[in-house]
N, C-alpha and C positions, 0 to 999 in steps of 0.2 A: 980812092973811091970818094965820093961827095957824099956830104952829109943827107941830105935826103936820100940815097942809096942805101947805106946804114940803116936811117929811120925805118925802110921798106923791110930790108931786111928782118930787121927785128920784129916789125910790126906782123910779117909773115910766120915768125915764127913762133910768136904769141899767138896768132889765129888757129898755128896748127895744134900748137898745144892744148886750145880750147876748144877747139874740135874734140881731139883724143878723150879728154875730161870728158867732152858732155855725151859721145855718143858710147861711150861704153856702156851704158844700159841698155840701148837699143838691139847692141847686138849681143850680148850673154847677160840681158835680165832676165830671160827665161829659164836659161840652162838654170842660173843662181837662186829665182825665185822659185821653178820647181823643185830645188834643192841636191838638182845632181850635182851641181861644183859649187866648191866655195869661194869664197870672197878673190881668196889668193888664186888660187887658179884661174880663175875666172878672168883676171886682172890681168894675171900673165898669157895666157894664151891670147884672150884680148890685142894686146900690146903685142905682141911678134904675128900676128897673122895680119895686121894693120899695116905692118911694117913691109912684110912680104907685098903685100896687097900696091900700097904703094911705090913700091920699088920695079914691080913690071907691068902691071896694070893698069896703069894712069895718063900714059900718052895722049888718048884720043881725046877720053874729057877736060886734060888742061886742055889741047889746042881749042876745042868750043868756046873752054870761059875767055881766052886769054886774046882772042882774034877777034872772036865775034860780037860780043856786047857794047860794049862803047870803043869802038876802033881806032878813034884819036887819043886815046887819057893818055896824059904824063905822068910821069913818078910821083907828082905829088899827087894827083885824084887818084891814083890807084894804092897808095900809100894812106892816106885818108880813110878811102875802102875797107884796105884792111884792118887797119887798127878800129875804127870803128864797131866793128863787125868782131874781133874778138871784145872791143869792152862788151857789146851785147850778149854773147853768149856766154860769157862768164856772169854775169849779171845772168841770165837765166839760168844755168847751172848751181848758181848759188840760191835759186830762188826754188829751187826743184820743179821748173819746169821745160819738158824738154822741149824743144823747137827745131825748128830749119835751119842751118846755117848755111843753104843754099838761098831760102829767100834773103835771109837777113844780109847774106854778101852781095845778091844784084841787088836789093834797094839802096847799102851803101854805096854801091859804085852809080848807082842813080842819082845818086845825090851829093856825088861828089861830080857827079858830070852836068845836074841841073847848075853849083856853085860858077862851073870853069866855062859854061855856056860851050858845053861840047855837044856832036849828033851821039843821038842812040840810035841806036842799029834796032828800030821797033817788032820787025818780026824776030828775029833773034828772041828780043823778051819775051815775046807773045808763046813762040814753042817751050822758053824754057817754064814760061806759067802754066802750060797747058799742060806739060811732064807734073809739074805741081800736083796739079788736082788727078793725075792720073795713074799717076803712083801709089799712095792711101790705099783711093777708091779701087785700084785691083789687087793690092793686099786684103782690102776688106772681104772680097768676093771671095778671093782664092782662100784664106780664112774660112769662112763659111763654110765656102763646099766643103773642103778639109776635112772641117770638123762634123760633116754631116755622113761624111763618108765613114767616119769613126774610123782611130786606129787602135782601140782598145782590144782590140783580137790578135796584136802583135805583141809578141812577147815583150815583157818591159826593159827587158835586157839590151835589147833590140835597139827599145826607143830610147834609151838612154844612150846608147853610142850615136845612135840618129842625130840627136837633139846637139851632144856635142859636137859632131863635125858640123852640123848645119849652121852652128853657132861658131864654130871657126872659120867658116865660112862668108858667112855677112859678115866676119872682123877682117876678113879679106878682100869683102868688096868696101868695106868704109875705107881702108886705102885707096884702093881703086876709086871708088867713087868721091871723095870727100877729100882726100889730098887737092884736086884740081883746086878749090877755094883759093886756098894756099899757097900752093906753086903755080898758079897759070899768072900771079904776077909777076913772076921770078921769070917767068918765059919772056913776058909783054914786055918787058922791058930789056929784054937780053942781058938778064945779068949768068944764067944759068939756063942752060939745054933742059928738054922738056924729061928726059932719064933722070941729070941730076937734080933738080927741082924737084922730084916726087919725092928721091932720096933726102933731102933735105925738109922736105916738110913730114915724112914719114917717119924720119928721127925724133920730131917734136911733139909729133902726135901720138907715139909710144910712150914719151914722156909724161903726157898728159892722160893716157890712159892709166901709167901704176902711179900717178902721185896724187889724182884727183878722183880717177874714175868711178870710187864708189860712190862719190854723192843721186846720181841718178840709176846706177847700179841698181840698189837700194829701191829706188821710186820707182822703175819699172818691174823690177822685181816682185814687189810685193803691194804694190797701193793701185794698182792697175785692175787685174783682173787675178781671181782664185786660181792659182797655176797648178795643175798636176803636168804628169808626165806629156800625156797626147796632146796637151792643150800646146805646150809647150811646143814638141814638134810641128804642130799646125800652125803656129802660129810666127814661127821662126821660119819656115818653109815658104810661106807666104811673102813672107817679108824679101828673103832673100831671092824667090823666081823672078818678083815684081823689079826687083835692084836691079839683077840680071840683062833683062831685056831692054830694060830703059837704056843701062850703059853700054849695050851692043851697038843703039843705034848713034851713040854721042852723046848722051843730055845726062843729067842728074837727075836724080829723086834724092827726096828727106830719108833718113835713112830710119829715124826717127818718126815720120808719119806714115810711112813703111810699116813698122814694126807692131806700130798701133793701132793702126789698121787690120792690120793680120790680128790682133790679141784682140781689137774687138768685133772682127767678125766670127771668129773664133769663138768667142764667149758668147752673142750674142745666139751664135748658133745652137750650143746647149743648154742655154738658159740665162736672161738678164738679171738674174740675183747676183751671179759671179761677178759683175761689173762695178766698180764703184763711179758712175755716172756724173759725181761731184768731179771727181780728181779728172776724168776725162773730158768735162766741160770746161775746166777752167786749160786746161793743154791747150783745146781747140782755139780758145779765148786769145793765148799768148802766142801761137799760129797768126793770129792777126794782127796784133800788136806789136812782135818783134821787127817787121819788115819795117814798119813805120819808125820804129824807133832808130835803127839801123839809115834810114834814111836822113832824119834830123841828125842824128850824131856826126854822119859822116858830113853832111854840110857846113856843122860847125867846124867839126876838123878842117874842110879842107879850107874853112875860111881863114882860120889860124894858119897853115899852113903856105897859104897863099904869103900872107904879111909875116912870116918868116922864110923861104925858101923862095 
């Protein structure tokens, strides 16, 4: 195998790991911060529903990332890409803020394609931006309604097993949906079929979910919005109908602006005191700024890369 094969390798399976890390808030901060499950559970069921998630449910979204966005890149801009794109998510993880690691990988790979003077495939981008803004914004709504419909007439017993399947639930579509990152290099390149590829980044993203997960855990859990039990559910439900749909039809959504979405339409709906407004401006803030960073990164990489490889 050549060495830039290796570096891909690795570099994919660094991205998955940093995936696993950073979205495990997304999808059991609620269960955690209404306080149905704890840390450890939380962690574990996380990490095996991910796993599941990507091992049969990944197919269609790797072939999108892996065909359609920059259709010429070699091993080295797509190798660029990724590594790039986990140093950013780790760097935001570490900063507790949670982000897209869907944007932050097509602007890496944008800018590993502006360094190597390759085509982008422009409508490709264009749909998978407009899945962007369209994801959120229908967690937001579906949120709302949710929460205006109230499910505070349902026994809480109810909503607590609710809240937990729903929450194993989106850890089963962050496989699904969020392996693709990861693996649809592994495809692009034929190093690995689009089955074993999810399995391979779904290994790493488990890993990343019990050894780092609680850092944002933690953040959405508790610094986000006042969680009780319904909020919880509305908020987790949201999140996961919006996932749903998006990867029916092939695209990604943030699973992460998903989630906050839902929590702050959610919140908003019974009252903006529950909000902390600070901690949700500055999310929005780093939303904008990771794609860009992810972009400069990868250009330097693949400039290195270039003059080595």
């Amino acid at each position: 195998m050549s060495p830039i094969l290796i570096v891909l390798l690795v570099a994919s399976a660094l991205f998955a790991w940093s995936m696993g890390s950073h979205y495990t808030g997304a999808v059991m901060g609620t269960a955690y911060g209404s306080g149905i499950l704890s840390m450890r559970k939380a962690l574990v069921f996380a990490a095996a529903a991910a796993f599941v998630g990507s091992a049969v449910a990944s197919i269609r979204v790797i072939d999108t990332y892996a065909n359609g966005l920059v259709p010429q890149a070699t091993t080295v801009y797509i190798a660029s890409a990724q590594l790039s794109a986990a140093i950013v998510t780790i760097a935001s993880t570490y900063f507790r803020l949670p982000t897209s690691t869907i944007q932050i990988y097509t602007f890496s790979l944008l800018g590993a394609a502006l360094v190597g003077g390759l085509p982008v495939h422009a409508a490709g981008f264009g749909l998978v931006i407009l899945f962007w803004v369209v994801g959120p914004l229908a967690a937001f709504v579906i949120g709302f309604i949710l929460a205006k419909l109230g499910l505070d007439a349902i026994k809480k017993k109810v909503l607590v097993w609710f809240v937990v399947l729903v929450s194993i639930y989106s850890s089963f579509t962050l496989g699904s949906n969020d392996v693709s990152n990861a693996a649809s290099s592994l495809v692009a390149v034929k190093i690995l079929s689009p089955r074993f590829a999810g399995l391979y980044g779904g290994f790493f993203m488990l890993l990343g979910v019990l050894t780092w997960g609680q850092r944002l855990l933690m953040r959405i859990g508790h610094d986000i919005l006042k969680l009780d039990v319904p909020l919880a559910a509305t908020a987790q439900l949201a999140q996961a109908i919006s996932q749903t749909v998006i990867n029916a039809v092939g695209y990604n959504a943030s699973i992460n602006q998903t989630i906050i979405g839902g929590m702050t339409g959610s919140g908003l709906s019974v009252g903006r005191n529950r909000l902390n407004w600070q901690v949700i401006r500055n999310i929005i803030l780093n939303w904008g700024l990771s794609p860009v960073l992810g972009l400069a990164c990868s250009a330097i990489v693949a400039l290195i890369f270039q003059a080595i490889f």
